[in-house]
ROVEXLO-107125 format. One record per residue (C-alpha): z, x, y; residue number from 1; chain. Coordinates in steps of 0.25 Angstrom, whole numbers. Layout:
N
KEZA    pz    px    py kolvex lumba
KEZA     Z     X     Y    NUM     A
...
This chain:
502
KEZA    pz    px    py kolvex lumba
KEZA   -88    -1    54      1     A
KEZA   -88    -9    67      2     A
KEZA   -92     0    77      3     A
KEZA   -94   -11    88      4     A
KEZA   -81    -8    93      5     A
KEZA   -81     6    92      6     A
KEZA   -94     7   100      7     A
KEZA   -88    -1   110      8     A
KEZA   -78     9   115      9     A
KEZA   -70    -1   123     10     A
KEZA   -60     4   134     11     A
KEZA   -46    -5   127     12     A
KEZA   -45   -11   115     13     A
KEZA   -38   -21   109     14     A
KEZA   -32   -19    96     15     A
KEZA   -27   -29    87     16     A
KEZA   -17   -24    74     17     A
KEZA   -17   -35    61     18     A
KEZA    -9   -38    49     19     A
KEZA   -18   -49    41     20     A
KEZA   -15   -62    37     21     A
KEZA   -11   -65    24     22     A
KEZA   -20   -74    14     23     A
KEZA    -9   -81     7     24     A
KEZA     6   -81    10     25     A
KEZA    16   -76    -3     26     A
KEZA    31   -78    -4     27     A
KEZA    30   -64    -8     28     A
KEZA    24   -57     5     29     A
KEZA    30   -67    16     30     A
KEZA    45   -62    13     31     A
KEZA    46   -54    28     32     A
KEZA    37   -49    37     33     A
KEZA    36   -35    41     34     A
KEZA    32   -29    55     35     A
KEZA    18   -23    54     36     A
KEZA    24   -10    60     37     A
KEZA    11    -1    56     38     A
KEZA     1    -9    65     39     A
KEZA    11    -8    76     40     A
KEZA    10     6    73     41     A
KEZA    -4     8    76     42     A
KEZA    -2    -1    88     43     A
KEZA     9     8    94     44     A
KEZA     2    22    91     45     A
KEZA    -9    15    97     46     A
KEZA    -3    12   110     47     A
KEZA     3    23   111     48     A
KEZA    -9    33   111     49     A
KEZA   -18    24   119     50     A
KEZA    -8    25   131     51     A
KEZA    -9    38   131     52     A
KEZA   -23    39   128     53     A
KEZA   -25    29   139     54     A
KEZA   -33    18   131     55     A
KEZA   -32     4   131     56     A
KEZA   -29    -3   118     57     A
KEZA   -20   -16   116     58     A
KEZA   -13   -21   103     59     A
KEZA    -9   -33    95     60     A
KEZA    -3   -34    81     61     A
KEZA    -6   -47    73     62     A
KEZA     3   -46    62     63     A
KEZA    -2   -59    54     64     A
KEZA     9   -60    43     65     A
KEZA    20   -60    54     66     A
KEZA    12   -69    64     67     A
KEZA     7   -80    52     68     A
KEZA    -7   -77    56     69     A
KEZA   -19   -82    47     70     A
KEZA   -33   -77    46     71     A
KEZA   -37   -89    53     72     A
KEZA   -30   -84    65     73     A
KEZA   -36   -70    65     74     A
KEZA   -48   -76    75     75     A
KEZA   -40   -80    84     76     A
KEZA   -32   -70    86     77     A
KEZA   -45   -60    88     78     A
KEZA   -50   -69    98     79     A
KEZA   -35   -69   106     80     A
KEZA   -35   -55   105     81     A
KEZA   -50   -50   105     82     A
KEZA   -45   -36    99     83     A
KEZA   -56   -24    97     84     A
KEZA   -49   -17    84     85     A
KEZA   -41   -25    75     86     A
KEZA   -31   -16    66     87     A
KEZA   -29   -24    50     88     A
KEZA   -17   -17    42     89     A
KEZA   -17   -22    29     90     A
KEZA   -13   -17    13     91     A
KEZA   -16   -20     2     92     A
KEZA   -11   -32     0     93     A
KEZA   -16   -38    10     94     A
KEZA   -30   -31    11     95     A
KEZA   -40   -44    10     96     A
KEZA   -30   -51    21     97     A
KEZA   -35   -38    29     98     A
KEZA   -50   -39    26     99     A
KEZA   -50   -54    29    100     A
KEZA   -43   -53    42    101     A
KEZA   -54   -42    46    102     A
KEZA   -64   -51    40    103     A
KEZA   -60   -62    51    104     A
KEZA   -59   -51    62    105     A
KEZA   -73   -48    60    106     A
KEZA   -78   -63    62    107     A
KEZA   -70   -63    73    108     A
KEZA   -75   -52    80    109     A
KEZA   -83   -41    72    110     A
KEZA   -82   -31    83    111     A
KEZA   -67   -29    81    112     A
KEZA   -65   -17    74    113     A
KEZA   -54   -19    61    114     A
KEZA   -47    -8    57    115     A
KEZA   -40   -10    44    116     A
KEZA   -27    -1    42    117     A
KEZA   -14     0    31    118     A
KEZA   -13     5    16    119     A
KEZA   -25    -2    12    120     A
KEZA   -35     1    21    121     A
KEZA   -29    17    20    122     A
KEZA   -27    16     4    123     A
KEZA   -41     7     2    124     A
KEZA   -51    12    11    125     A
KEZA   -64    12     3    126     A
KEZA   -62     0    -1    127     A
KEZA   -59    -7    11    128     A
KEZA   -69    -2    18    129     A
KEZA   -81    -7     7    130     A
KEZA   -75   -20     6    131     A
KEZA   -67   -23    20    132     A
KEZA   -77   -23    28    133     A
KEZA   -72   -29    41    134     A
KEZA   -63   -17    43    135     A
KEZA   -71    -7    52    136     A
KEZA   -60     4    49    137     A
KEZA   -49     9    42    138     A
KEZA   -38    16    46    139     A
KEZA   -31    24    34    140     A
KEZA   -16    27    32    141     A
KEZA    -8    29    45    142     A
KEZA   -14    22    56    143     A
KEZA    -8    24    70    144     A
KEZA   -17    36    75    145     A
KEZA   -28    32    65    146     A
KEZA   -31    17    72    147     A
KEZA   -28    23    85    148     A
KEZA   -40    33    84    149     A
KEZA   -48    20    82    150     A
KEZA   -44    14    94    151     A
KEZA   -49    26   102    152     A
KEZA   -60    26    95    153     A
KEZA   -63    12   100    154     A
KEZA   -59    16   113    155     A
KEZA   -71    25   113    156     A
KEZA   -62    38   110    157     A
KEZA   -67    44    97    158     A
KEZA   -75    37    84    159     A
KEZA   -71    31    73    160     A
KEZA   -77    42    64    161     A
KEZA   -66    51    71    162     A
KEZA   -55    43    68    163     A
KEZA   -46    48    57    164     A
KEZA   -41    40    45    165     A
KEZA   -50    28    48    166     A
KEZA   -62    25    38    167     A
KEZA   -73    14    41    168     A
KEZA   -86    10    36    169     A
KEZA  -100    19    41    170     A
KEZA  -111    10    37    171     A
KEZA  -110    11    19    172     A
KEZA  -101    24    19    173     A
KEZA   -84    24    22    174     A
KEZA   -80    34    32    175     A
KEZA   -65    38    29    176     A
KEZA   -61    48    43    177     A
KEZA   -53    59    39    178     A
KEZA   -40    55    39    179     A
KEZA   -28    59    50    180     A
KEZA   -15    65    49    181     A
KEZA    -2    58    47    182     A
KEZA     6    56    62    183     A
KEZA    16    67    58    184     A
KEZA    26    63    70    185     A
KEZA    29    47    68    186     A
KEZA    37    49    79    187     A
KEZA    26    49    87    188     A
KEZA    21    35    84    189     A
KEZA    26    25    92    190     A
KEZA    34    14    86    191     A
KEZA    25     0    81    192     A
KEZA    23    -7    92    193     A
KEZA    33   -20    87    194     A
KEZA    28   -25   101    195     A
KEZA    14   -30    95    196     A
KEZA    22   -37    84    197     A
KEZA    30   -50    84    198     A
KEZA    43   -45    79    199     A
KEZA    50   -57    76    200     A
KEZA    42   -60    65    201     A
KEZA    47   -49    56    202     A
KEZA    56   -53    47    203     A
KEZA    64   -48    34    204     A
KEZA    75   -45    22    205     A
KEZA    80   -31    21    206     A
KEZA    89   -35    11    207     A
KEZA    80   -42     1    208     A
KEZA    86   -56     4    209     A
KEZA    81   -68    11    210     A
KEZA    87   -64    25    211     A
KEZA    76   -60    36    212     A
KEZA    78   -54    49    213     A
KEZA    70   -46    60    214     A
KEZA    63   -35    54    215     A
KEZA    55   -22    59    216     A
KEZA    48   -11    50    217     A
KEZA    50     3    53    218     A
KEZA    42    15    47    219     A
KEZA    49    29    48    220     A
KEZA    41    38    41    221     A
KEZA    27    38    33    222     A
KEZA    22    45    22    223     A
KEZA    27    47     8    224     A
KEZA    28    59     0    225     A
KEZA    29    52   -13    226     A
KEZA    17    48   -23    227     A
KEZA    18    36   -30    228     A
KEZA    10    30   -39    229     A
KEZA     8    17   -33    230     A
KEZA    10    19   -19    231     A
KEZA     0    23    -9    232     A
KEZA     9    27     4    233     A
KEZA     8    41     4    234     A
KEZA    -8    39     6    235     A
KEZA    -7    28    18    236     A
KEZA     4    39    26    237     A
KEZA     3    52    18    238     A
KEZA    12    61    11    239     A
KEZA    20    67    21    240     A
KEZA    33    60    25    241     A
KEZA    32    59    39    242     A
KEZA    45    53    46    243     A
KEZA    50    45    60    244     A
KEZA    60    53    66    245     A
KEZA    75    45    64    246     A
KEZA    75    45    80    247     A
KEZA    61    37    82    248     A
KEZA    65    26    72    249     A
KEZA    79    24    79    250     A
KEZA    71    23    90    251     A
KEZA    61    11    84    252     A
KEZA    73     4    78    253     A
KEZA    79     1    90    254     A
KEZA    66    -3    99    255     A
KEZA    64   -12    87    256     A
KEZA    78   -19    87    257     A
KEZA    80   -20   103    258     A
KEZA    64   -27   103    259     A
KEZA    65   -35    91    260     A
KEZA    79   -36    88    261     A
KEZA    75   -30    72    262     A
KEZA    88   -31    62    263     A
KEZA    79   -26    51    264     A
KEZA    71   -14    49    265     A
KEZA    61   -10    38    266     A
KEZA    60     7    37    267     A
KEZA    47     5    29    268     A
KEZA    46    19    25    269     A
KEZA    41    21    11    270     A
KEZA    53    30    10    271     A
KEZA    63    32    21    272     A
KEZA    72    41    15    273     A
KEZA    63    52    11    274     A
KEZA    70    62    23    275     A
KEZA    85    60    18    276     A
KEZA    88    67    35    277     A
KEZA    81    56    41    278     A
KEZA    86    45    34    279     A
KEZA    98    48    36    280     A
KEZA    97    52    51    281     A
KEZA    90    37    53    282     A
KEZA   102    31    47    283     A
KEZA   110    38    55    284     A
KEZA   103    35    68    285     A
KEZA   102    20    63    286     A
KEZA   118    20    63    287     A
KEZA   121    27    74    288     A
KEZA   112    18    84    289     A
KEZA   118     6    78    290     A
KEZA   105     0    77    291     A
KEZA   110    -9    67    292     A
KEZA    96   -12    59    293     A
KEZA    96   -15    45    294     A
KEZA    85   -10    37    295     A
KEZA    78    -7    23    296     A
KEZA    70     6    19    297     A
KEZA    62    12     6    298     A
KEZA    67    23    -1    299     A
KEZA    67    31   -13    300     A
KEZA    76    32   -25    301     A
KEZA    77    49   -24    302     A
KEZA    77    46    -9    303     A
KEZA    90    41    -7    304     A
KEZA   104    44    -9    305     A
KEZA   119    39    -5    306     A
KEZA   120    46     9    307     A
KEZA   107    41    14    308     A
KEZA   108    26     7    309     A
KEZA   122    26    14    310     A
KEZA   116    31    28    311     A
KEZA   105    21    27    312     A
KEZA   116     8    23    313     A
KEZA   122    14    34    314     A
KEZA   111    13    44    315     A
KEZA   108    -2    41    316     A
KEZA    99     0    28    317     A
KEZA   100   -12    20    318     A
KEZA    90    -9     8    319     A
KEZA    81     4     4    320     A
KEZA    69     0    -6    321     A
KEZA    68    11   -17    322     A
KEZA    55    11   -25    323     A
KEZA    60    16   -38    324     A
KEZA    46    10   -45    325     A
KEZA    50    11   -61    326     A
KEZA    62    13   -69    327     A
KEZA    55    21   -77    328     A
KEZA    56    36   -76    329     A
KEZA    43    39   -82    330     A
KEZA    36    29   -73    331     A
KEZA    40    35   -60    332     A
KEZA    39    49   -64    333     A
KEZA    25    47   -72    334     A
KEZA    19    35   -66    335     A
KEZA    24    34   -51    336     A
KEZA    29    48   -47    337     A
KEZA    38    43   -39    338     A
KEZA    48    54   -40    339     A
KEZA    60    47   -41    340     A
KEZA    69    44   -54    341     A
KEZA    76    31   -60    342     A
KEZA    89    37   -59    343     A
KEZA    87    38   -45    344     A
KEZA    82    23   -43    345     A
KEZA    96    22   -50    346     A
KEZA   104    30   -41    347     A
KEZA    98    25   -29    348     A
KEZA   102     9   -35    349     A
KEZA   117    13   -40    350     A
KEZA   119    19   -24    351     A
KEZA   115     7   -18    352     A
KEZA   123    -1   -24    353     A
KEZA   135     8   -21    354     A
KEZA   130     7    -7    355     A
KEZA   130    -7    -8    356     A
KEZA   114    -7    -3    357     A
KEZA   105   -17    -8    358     A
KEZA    92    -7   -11    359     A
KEZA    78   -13   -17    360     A
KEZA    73    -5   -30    361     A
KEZA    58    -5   -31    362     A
KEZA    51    -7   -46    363     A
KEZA    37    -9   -51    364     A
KEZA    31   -11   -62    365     A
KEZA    18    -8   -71    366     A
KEZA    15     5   -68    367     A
KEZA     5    12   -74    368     A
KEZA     9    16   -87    369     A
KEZA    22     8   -87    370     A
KEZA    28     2   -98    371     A
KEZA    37    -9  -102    372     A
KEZA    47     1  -105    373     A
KEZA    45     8   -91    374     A
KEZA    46    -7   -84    375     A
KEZA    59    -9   -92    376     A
KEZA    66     3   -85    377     A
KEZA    61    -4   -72    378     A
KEZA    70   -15   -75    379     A
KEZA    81    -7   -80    380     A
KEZA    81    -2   -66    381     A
KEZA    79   -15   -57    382     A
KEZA    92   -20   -66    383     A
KEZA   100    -9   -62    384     A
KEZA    96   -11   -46    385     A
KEZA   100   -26   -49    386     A
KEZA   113   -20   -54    387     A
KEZA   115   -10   -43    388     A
KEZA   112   -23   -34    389     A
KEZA   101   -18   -28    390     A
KEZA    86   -26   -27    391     A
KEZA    74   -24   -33    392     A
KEZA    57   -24   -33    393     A
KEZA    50   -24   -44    394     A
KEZA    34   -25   -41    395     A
KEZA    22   -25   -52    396     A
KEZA    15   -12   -46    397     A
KEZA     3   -16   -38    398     A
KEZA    -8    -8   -35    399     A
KEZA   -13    -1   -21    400     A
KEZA   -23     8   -18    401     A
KEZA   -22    21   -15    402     A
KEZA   -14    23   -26    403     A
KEZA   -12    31   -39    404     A
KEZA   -10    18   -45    405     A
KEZA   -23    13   -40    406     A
KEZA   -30    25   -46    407     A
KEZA   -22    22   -59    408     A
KEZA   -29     8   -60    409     A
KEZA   -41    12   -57    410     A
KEZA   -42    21   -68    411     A
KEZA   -36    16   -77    412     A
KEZA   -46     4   -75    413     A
KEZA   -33    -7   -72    414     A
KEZA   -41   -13   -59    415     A
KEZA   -54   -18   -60    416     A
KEZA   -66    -9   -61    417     A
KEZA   -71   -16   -47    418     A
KEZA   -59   -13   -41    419     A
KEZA   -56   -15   -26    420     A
KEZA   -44   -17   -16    421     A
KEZA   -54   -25    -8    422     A
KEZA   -56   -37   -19    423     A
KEZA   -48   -46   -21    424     A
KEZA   -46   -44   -40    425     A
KEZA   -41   -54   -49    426     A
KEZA   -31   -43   -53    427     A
KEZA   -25   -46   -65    428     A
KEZA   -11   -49   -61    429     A
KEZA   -18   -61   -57    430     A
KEZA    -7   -72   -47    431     A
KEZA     3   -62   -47    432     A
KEZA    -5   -53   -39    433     A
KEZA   -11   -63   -30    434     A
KEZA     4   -68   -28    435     A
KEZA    12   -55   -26    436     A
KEZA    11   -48   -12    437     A
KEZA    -4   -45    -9    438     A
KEZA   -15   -43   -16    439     A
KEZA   -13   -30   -22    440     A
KEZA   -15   -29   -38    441     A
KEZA    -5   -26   -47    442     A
KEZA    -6   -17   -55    443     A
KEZA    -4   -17   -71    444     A
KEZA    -7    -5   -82    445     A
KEZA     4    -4   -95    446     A
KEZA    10   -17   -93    447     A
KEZA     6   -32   -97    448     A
KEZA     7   -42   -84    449     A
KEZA    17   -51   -94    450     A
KEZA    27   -38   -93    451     A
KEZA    25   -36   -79    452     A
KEZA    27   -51   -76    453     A
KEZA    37   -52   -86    454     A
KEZA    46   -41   -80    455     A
KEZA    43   -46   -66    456     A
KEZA    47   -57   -70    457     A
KEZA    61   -50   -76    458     A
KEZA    62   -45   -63    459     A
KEZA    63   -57   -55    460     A
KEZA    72   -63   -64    461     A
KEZA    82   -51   -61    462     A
KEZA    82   -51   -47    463     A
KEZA    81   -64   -46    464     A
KEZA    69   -67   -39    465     A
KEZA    64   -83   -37    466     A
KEZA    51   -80   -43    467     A
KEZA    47   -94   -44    468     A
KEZA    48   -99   -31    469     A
KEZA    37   -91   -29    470     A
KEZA    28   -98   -40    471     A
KEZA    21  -105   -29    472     A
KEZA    16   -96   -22    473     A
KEZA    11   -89   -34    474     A
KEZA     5  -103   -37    475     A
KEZA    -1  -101   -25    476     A
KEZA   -10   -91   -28    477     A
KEZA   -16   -96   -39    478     A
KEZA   -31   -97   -38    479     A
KEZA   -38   -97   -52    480     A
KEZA   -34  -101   -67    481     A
KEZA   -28   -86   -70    482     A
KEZA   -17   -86   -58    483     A
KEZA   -13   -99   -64    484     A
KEZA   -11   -92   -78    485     A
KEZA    -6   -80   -72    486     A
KEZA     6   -87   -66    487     A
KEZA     7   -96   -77    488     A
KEZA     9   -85   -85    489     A
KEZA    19   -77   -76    490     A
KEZA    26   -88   -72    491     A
KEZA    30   -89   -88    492     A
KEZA    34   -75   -87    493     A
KEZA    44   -78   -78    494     A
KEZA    49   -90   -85    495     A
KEZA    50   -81   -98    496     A
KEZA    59   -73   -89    497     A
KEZA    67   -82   -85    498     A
KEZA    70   -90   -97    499     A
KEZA    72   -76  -105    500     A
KEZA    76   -64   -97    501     A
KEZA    81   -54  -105    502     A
């Protein structure tokens, strides 16, 4: 760890927040651009408890996807700004964009102390740490008191060694702090401090079309109660569903629509709906101050009903995202543990259509242990949505660590025995995986990669998707003998398809 600046014990401190650049540029991950609302979190809270503890700290949020910022640009910007602690939030997608932009820090000034933070530094801790290492530390799960703590530290109040929920290098041995509580009262954290952001470059569809318009991200609650398989949220935020009072969002949605004249919101909640009370109190309070937003949301299918779908069209929502997963019964019950049912994926697509709301209806496929014959009721049910007019996902699972799934892999021996998040496999999806959204695996266990293609490939037939005015970007990414065979061989898939559908 780089103690340099801890020793120094300085009097203010400026503090620079960092979303990386990106290595290559994908048709599929430029579509919008989202506000990066968690570091303006940390910048708030920050703020806000250094004017009361009387400290001296100044921020600045580079976020480099929005602002078309490169790797070569990140020196500059260290010399312009001459920042003490340098926050990086990245996933796993974008991990080794992380590790190179901290790589670069360190040339620039090695007495900056880099903080990595987000699901990946939180879900892949040890093996961050033993291979990143121009991270000093690493802040785990939910940040805002967590990063703060740092600061102080750094300001000569406190160690590192007493700050909770941070882990960091001690010579050859990993030091994991004890970990904090949750913020219980999220009312008490300030909102993001849009201030340090350049608004106007966020941009959006909340209807799954080619329109855009201004766009801001609002969180109202964290946690999630529920387990699945795949996903890993409940151990970045916790278990416990903890939730914004309907008052305190009201209250963000207007500061955000008189300073940044927003017409779009995103509740990224995983599930907003869970508290039927105060979803329908916040569609109330939406109506009756006429804020006149329009806005999308996550939900689930047994978390939903007509009153509430009614309330929320009401109050400006234009599309909830339901992750139904499988249209197999067995797959959810045995394989996810979702705790949802098919009939109620079914309900839920038949009542917006009454409603006469376009919803989105989540799918993936090759799940552990799924069959053709489970994919099959997949598609039974993203025909039926297409009837019911509604939209549709379907994705070819990936896998993230953290997860049950990650542990099923490793088991079950369907990764390489050497194994890591921090090098960059040869996975063997092959292009597909180097094309698709980030540099996450996929993963494959029942079923052959010329099914999966080929039903992926049925898919995009159905909804109609121009697949090939994306073969050059794919193209793009070839770099050996194998990609070229591997999207040879998909791109006869898809011709397969097209030529036969049935």
């Amino acid at each position: 760890m780089n103690l340099h600046l801890l020793n120094k014990k300085l009097n203010s401190l400026r503090v620079l927040l960092l979303i990386p650049p990106r290595k290559r540029s994908s048709v599929f991950l430029r579509t919008q651009y989202y506000p990066p609302i968690g570091l303006a979190y940390l910048a708030a809270y920050a703020r806000q408890q250094a004017k009361q503890d009387n400290h001296s700290l100044d921020f600045k949020i580079v976020d480099s996807l929005a602002e078309k910022i490169e790797f070569k640009d990140l020196p500059g910007i260290i010399t312009s700004y001459q920042p003490d602690v340098i926050g990086i939030n990245f996933y796993t997608e974008n991990r080794f964009e992380a590790l190179k932009t901290a790589e670069i820090i360190k040339k620039s000034n090695r007495d900056i102390l880099i903080v990595g933070g987000g699901p990946h530094a939180t879900l892949a801790t040890d093996d961050t740490l033993r291979n990143f290492g121009a991270f000093d530390l690493l802040v785990r799960g939910e940040g805002e008191l967590k990063f703060y703590n740092i600061l102080k530290a750094c300001l000569g109040y406190g160690t590192i060694s007493t700050v909770g929920g941070v882990s960091y290098r001690d010579a050859d041995k990993l030091i994991h702090n004890p970990d904090l509580p949750h913020i219980k009262d999220l009312d008490s954290i300030p909102y993001p401090a849009h201030d340090l952001l350049k608004m106007d470059r966020y941009f959006g569809s909340l209807d799954w079309t080619e329109t855009t318009e201004k766009m801001a991200m609002l969180v109202t609650s964290r946690g999630c109660p529920y387990k699945c398989n795949f996903c890993s949220s409940a151990k970045v935020w916790g278990n416990r569903y903890r939730m914004r009072t309907p008052e305190n969002i009201i209250g963000e949605i207007k500061q955000i629509k008189n300073l940044y004249q927003i017409s779009a919101i995103i509740f990224f909640d995983d599930t907003l709906t869970i508290n039927k009370k105060r979803t329908l109190t916040l569609c109330e309070e939406i109506t009756k101050n006429q804020l006149d937003i329009r806005w999308l949301t996550h939900s689930r299918v047994d978390a939903m009903n007509e009153e509430m779908m009614v309330k929320m069209k009401e109050a400006g929502c234009v599309g909830i995202m339901f992750g139904v997963e499988s249209g197999s019964q067995r797959i959810i019950d045995e394989v996810i543990k979702k705790k949802i049912t098919v009939a109620q994926a079914k309900e839920a697509s038949h009542l917006s259509k009454k409603l006469n709301m376009t919803n989105n209806f989540s799918y993936i496929i090759s799940h552990p242990q799924e069959t053709e014959e489970d994919v099959e009721k997949t598609m039974d049910m993203v025909k039926l949505h297409l009837q019911d007019n509604q939209t549709t996902v379907l994705n070819i699972m990936r896998l993230y660590p953290g997860t049950y799934l990650e542990d099923y892999a490793v088991n079950q021996k369907l990764v390489p025995a050497d194994f890591s998040w921090s090098k960059n496999i040869n996975y063997d999806s092959g292009i597909v995986s180097k094309t698709l959204k980030g540099n996450v695996p996929f993963f494959r266990d029942k079923l052959s990669w010329d099914y999966i293609y080929a039903v992926n490939s049925r898919y995009l037939r159905m909804v109609k998707y121009p697949i090939w005015r994306h073969a050059w970007d794919a193209f793009r990414n070839i770099r050996s003998a194998r990609d070229f065979l591997e999207l040879l061989k998909i791109g006869i898939i898809q011709l397969k398809t097209y030529l036969n559908p049935g």
